[in-house]
VMD Tcl script that draws the C-alpha trace (Angstrom):
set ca {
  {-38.13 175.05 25.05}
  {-41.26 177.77 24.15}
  {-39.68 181.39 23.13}
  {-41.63 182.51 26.29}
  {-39.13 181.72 28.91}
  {-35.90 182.95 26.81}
  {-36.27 186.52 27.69}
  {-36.07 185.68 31.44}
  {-32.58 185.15 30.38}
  {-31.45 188.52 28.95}
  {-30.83 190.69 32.26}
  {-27.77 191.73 31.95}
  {-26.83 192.02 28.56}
  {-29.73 194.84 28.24}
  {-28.90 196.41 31.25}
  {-24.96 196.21 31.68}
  {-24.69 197.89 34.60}
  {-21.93 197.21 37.16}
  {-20.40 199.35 39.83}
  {-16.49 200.10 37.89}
  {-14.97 203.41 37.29}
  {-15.89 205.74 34.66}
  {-14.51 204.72 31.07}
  {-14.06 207.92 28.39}
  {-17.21 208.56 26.63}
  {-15.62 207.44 23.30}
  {-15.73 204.52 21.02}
  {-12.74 202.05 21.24}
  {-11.69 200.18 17.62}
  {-12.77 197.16 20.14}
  {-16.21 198.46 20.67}
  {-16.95 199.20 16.80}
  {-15.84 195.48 15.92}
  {-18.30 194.34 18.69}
  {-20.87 196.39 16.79}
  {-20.44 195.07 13.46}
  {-20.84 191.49 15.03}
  {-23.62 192.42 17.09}
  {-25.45 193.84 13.83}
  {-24.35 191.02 11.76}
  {-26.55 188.85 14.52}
  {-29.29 191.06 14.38}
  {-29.69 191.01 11.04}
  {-29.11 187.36 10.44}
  {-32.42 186.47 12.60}
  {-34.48 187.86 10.04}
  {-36.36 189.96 12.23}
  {-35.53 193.48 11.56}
  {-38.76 195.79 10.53}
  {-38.02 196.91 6.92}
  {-40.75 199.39 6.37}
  {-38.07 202.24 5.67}
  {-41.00 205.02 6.94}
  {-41.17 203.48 10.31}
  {-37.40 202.20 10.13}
  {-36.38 206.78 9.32}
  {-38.90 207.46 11.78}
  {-37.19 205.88 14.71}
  {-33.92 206.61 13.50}
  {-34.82 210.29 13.42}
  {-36.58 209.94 16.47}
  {-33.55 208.22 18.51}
  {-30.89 210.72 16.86}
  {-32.96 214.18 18.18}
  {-33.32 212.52 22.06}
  {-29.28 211.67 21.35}
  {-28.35 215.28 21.19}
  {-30.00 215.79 24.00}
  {-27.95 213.38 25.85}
  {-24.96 213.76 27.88}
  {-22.79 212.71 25.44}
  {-24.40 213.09 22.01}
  {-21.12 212.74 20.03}
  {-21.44 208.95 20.78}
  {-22.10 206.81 17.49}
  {-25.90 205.35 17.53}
  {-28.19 203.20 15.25}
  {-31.69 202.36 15.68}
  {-33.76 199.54 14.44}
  {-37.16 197.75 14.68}
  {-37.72 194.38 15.18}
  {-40.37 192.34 14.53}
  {-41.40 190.32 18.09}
  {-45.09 191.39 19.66}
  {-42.80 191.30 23.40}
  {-42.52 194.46 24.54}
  {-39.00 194.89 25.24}
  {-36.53 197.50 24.32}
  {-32.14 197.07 24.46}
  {-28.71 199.18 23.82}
  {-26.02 196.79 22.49}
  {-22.56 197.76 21.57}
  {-21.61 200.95 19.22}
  {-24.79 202.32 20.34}
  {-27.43 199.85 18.73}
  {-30.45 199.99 20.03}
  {-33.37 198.31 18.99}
  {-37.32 198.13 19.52}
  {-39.60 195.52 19.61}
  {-43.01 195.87 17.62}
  {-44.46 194.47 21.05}
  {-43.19 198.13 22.79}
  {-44.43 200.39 20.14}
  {-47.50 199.44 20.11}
  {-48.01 198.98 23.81}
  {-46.87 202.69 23.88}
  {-49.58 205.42 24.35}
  {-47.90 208.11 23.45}
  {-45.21 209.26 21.69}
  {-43.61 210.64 24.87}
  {-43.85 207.35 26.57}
  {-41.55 205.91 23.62}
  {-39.59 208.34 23.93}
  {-39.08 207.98 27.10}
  {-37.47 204.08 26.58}
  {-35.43 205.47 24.02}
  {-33.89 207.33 26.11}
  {-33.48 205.32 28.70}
  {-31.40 202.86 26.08}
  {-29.61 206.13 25.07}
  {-28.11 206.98 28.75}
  {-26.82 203.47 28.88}
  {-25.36 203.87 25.78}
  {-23.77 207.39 26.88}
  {-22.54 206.32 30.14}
  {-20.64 203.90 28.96}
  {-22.99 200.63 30.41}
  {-21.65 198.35 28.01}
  {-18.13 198.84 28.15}
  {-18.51 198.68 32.91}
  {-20.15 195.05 31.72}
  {-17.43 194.13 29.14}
  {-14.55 195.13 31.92}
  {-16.14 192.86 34.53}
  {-17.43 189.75 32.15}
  {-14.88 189.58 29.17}
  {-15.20 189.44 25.82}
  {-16.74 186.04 25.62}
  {-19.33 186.62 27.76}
  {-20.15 189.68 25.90}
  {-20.66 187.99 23.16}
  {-22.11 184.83 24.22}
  {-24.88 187.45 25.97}
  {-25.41 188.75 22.41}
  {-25.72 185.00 20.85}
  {-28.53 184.74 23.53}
  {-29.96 187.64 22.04}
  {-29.92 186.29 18.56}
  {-31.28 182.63 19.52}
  {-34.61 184.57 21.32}
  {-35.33 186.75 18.05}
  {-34.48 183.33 15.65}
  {-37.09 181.76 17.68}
  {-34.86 178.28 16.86}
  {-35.06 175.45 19.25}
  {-31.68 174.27 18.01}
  {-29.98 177.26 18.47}
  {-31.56 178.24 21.67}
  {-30.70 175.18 23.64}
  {-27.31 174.79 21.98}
  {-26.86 178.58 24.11}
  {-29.29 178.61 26.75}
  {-27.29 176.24 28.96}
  {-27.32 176.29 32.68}
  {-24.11 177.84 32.98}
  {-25.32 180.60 30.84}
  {-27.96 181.02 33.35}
  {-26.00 181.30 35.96}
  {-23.81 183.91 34.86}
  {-26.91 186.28 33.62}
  {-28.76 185.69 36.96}
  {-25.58 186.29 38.94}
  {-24.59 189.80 36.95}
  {-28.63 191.48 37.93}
  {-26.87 192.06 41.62}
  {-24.38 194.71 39.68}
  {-27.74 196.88 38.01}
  {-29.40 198.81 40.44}
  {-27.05 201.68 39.82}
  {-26.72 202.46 36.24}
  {-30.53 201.84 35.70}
  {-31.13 204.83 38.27}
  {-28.96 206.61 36.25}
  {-30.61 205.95 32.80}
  {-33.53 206.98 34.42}
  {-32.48 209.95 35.65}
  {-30.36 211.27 32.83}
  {-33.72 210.18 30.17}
  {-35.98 211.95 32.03}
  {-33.63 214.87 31.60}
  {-33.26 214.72 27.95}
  {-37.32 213.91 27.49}
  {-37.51 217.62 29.12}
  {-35.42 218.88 27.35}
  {-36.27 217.35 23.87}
  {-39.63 219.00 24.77}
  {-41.73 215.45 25.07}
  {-43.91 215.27 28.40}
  {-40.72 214.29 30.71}
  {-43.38 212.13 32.86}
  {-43.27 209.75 29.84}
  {-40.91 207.23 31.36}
  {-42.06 206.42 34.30}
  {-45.94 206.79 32.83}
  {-44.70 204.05 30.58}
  {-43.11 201.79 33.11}
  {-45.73 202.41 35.76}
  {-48.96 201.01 33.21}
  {-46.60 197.98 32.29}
  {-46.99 196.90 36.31}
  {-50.45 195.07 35.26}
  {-49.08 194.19 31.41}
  {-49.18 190.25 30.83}
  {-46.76 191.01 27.94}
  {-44.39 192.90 29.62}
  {-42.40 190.29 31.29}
  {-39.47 190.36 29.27}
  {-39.44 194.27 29.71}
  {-39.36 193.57 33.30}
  {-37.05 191.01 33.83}
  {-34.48 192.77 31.29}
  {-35.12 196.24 33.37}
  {-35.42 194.67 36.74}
  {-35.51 197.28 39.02}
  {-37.32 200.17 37.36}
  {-40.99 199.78 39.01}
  {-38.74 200.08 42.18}
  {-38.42 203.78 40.93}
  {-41.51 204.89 39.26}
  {-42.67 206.77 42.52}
  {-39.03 208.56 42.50}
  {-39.01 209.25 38.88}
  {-42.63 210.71 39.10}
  {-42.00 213.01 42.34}
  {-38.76 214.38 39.83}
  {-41.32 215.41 37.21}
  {-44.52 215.89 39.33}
  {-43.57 219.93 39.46}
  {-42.98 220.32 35.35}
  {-45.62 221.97 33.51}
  {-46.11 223.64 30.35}
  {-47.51 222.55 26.56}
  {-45.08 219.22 25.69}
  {-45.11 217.78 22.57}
  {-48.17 216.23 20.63}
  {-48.43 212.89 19.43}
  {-46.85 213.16 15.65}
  {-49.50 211.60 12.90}
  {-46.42 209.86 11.43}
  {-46.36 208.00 15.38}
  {-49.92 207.16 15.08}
  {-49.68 205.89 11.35}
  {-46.35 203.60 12.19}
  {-48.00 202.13 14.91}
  {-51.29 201.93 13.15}
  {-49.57 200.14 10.22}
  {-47.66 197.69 12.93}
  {-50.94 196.68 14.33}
  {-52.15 195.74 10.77}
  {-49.34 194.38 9.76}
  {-49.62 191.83 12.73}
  {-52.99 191.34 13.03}
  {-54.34 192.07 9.45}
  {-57.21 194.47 9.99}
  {-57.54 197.84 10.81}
  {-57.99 199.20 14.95}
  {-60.60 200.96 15.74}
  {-59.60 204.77 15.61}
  {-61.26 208.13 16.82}
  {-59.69 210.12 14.97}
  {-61.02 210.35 11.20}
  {-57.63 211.19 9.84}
  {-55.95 208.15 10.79}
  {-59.40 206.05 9.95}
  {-58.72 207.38 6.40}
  {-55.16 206.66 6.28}
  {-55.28 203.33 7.40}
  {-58.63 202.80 5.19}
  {-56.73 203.78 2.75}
  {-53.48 201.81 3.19}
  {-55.51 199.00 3.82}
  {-56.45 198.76 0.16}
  {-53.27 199.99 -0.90}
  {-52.24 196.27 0.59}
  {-54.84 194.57 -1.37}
  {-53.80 195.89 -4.47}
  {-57.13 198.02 -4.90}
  {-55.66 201.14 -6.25}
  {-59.02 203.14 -6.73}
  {-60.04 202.02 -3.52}
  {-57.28 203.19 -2.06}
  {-56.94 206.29 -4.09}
  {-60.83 207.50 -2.70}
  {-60.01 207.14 0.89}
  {-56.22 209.00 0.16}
  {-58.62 211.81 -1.90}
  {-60.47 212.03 1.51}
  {-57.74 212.19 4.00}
  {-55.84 214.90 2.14}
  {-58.80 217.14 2.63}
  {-58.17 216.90 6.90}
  {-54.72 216.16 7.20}
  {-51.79 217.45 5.12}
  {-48.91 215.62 6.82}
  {-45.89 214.16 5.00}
  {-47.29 210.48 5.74}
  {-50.42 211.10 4.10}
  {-48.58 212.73 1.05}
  {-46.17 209.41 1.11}
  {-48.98 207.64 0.87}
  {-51.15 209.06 -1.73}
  {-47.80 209.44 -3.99}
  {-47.37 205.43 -3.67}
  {-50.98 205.22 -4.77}
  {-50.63 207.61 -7.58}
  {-47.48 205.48 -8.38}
  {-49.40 202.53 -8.71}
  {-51.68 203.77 -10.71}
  {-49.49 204.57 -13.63}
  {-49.33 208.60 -12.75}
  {-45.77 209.50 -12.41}
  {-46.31 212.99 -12.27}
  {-48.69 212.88 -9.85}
  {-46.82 211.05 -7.62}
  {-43.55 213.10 -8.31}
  {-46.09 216.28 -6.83}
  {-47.07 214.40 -3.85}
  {-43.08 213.51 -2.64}
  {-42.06 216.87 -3.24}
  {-45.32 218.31 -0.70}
  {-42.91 217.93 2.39}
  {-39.03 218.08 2.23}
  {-38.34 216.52 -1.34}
  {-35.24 215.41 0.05}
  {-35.77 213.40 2.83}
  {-34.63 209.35 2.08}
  {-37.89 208.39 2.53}
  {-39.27 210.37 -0.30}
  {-36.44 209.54 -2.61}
  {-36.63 206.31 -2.05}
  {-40.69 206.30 -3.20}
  {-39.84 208.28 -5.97}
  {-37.48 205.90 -7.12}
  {-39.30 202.93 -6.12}
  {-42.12 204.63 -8.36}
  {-39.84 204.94 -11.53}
  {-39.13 201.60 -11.02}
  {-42.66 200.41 -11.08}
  {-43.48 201.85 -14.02}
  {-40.38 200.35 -16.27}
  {-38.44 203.45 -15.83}
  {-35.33 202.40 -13.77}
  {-32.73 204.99 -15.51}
  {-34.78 207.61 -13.80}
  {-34.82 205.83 -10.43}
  {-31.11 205.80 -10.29}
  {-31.04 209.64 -11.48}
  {-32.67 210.18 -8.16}
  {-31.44 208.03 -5.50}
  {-28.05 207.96 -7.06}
  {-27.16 211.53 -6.33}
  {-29.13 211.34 -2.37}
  {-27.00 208.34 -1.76}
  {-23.36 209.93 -2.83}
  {-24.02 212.64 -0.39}
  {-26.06 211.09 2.08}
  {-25.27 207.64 4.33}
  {-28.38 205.73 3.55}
  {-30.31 202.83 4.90}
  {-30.23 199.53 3.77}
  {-33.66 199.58 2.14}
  {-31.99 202.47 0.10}
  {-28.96 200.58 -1.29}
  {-30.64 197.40 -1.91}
  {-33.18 199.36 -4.08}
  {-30.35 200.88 -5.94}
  {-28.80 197.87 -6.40}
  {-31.71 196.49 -8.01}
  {-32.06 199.77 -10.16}
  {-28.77 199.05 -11.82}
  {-29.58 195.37 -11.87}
  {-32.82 196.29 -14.52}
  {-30.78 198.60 -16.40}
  {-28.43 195.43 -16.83}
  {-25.82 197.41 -15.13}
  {-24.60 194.16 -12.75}
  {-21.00 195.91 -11.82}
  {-22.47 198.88 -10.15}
  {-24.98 196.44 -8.18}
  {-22.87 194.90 -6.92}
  {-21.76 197.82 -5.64}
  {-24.89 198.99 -4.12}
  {-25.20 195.44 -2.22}
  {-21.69 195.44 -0.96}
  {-22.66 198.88 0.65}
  {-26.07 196.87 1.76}
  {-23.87 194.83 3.48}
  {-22.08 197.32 5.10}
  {-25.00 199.03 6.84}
  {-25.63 195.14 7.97}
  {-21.98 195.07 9.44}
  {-21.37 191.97 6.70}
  {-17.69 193.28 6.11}
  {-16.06 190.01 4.73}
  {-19.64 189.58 2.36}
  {-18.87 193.13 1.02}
  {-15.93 192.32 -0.04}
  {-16.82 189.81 -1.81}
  {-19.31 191.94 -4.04}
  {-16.22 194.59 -4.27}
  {-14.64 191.49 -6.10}
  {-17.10 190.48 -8.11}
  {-17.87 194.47 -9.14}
  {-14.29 194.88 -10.18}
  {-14.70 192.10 -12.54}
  {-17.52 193.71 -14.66}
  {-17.07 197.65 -14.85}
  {-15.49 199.15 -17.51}
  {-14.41 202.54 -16.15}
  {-10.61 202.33 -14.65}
  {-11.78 205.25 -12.19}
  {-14.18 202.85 -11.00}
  {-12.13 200.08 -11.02}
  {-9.85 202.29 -8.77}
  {-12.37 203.59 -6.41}
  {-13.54 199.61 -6.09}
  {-10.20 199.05 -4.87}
  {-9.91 201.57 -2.56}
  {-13.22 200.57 -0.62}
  {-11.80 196.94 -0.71}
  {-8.28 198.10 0.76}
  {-10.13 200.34 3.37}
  {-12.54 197.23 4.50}
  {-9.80 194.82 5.03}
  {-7.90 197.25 6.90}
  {-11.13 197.50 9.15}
  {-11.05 194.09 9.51}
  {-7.19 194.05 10.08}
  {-7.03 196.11 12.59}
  {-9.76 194.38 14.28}
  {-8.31 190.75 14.28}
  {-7.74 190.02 17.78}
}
mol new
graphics top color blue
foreach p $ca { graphics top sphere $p radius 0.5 }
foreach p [lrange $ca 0 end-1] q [lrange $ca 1 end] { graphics top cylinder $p $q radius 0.2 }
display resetview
């Protein structure tokens, strides 16, 4: 079985739209335990992008179209993942995630906004839970399994799921969608206005993937939105006004995606972006001074935070600390994503006590990624401090939904610090995990 026809299969679980009453827009205990499992498949396919520039980027992205939304209190997450379909989905406690395969086939940044919110009003109206109601919890999951097998690309795994009973139920739930994806529609378009992104972008996107031989598994997942692309543009045909501009950080994600999965560079007009990617390009390679004349070049014409990002990673490479430090602090020195570099940068030059002086403090006030804790972990790990890496991968863990795995770092942690406080606080975030997990237990 090719990983071609496995997205044929995924109607319903991206859609999860069926014609039940209203539920309150509010998380149940139920719905956060489907998250963590639904994460905890995500990540185990080995698949998620973890390029923490374009990982913040869509996180910040999805989080400013949230508020926007009609219920913006709702808990989300957002996460690449690395499959050239272009396909887009909203899975339980507000997890949505994005193919490299739709970002790239995007021409603007409006038109991705425009999916993510799309994914966000199912997410806010309560899709998921209508679905749950009417299928059950094993369906529910089973659905996400599906999910998992496609992105594992396993033959093993995907017949051992992809039965013919599965099938059936998937093809049998599409009758229940036409509803709730008018409504996504609808409510997106609103918060694309709103969010001040060209509020055509949605149905501009959905309309060009209507001759797309990629976009299959975007259309069979969102079935019947063509069917509304002439609505959806008559709703927007009378706004006008100056919308948002294409962000260079957009342009350099999805420039970096397409070299990433291609290795070479796409042709661009604009010089900036020729630089950038010139100059990221030998950044790859490992040819600093390469890399360091095209960054020299691009920092004349453009003065964004993704060119400083990447001429402080450059500078960091080449043994100039300060240099680097200067470059981070250019835009918001603290932003993750500049922490992170800085630390990263200490790090690379045998200077890991620094590293943690920096992220340490960012991450105690801060929720950060994974990329961020891992790196920490690793920080402490150098400086031969093992208890308090463990600690940092336990809360790795957590951001992958790997309670149980957490735990067991927790245990391992307590074993090795010296510091009663700690030893204390270790057991705290042990008794507060199994509790989660408790309470959880069906």
């Amino acid at each position: 079985m090719t990983k071609f026809f496995l997205p044929l299969l995924l109607i319903p679980f991206f859609v999860f739209a069926l014609s039940v009453p209203e539920l309150p827009l509010s998380e149940s205990l139920d719905e956060k335990k489907r998250g963590r499992e639904f994460l905890q498949l995500i990540w185990g396919t080995n698949s998620v992008v973890s390029d923490i520039e374009a990982t913040t980027y869509l996180k910040k992205l999805g989080h400013e179209l949230a508020t926007y939304s009609e219920n913006p209190s709702k808990h989300f997450g957002f996460f690449i993942l690395k499959d050239s379909s272009i396909n887009a989905f909203a899975g339980p406690y507000g997890y949505i995630g994005v193919h490299t395969g739709m970002l790239l086939s995007s021409d603007s940044e409006s038109e991705l906004a425009g999916v993510l919110s799309h994914e966000i009003s199912h997410v806010t109206q309560n899709h998921l839970e209508r679905f749950s109601e009417k299928a059950g919890k094993q369906s529910y999951l089973m659905l996400a399994g599906v999910l998992a097998a496609v992105l594992v690309d396993s033959k093993e795994a995907s017949e051992a799921i992809l039965t013919s009973a599965v099938a059936g139920t998937l093809q049998k739930n599409i009758n229940f969608t036409r509803e709730h994806e008018w409504e996504a529609d609808r409510i997106g378009t609103s918060m694309l206005k709103k969010s001040g992104f060209n509020p055509q972008g949605m149905a501009n996107f959905f309309k060009k993937l209507q001759d797309s031989a990629n976009a299959q598994e975007f259309l069979q997942s969102h079935p019947l939105s063509i069917n509304r692309i002439s609505d959806s543009l008559q709703r927007t045909a009378h706004n006008s006004g100056d919308y948002r501009q294409d962000s260079f950080e957009y342009t350099t994600i999805k420039a970096k995606l397409y070299y990433q999965q291609h290795q070479r560079i796409k042709l661009e007009k604009d010089k900036a972006i020729v630089y950038y990617m010139q100059a990221y390009q030998a950044f790859d390679k490992q040819d600093y001074q390469t890399a360091k004349q095209y960054s020299d070049k691009l920092l004349t014409i453009n003065s964004d935070k993704s060119s400083y990002i990447l001429a402080g990673r450059i500078a960091s490479q080449l043994g100039d600390i300060e240099m680097a430090q200067q470059y981070f602090d250019k835009h918001d020195a603290g932003d993750e994503v500049n922490i992170y570099y800085m630390a990263k940068a200490y790090l690379d030059n045998q200077q890991p006590r620094l590293g943690v002086a920096i992220l340490k403090p960012f991450l105690k006030m801060n929720q950060g990624s994974y990329e961020s804790y891992k790196l920490l972990a690793y920080l402490y790990l150098k400086q031969g401090d093992f208890g308090r890496s463990h600690i940092q991968n336990a809360k790795a863990l957590i951001a992958q939904g790997e309670l149980k795995k957490a735990i067991g770092h927790y245990q391992r942690a307590k074993t090795l610090v010296r510091s009663q406080d700690l030893y204390d606080i270790i057991n705290v975030k042990i008794g507060n995990l199994q509790q989660i997990l408790d309470l959880s237990k069906p």
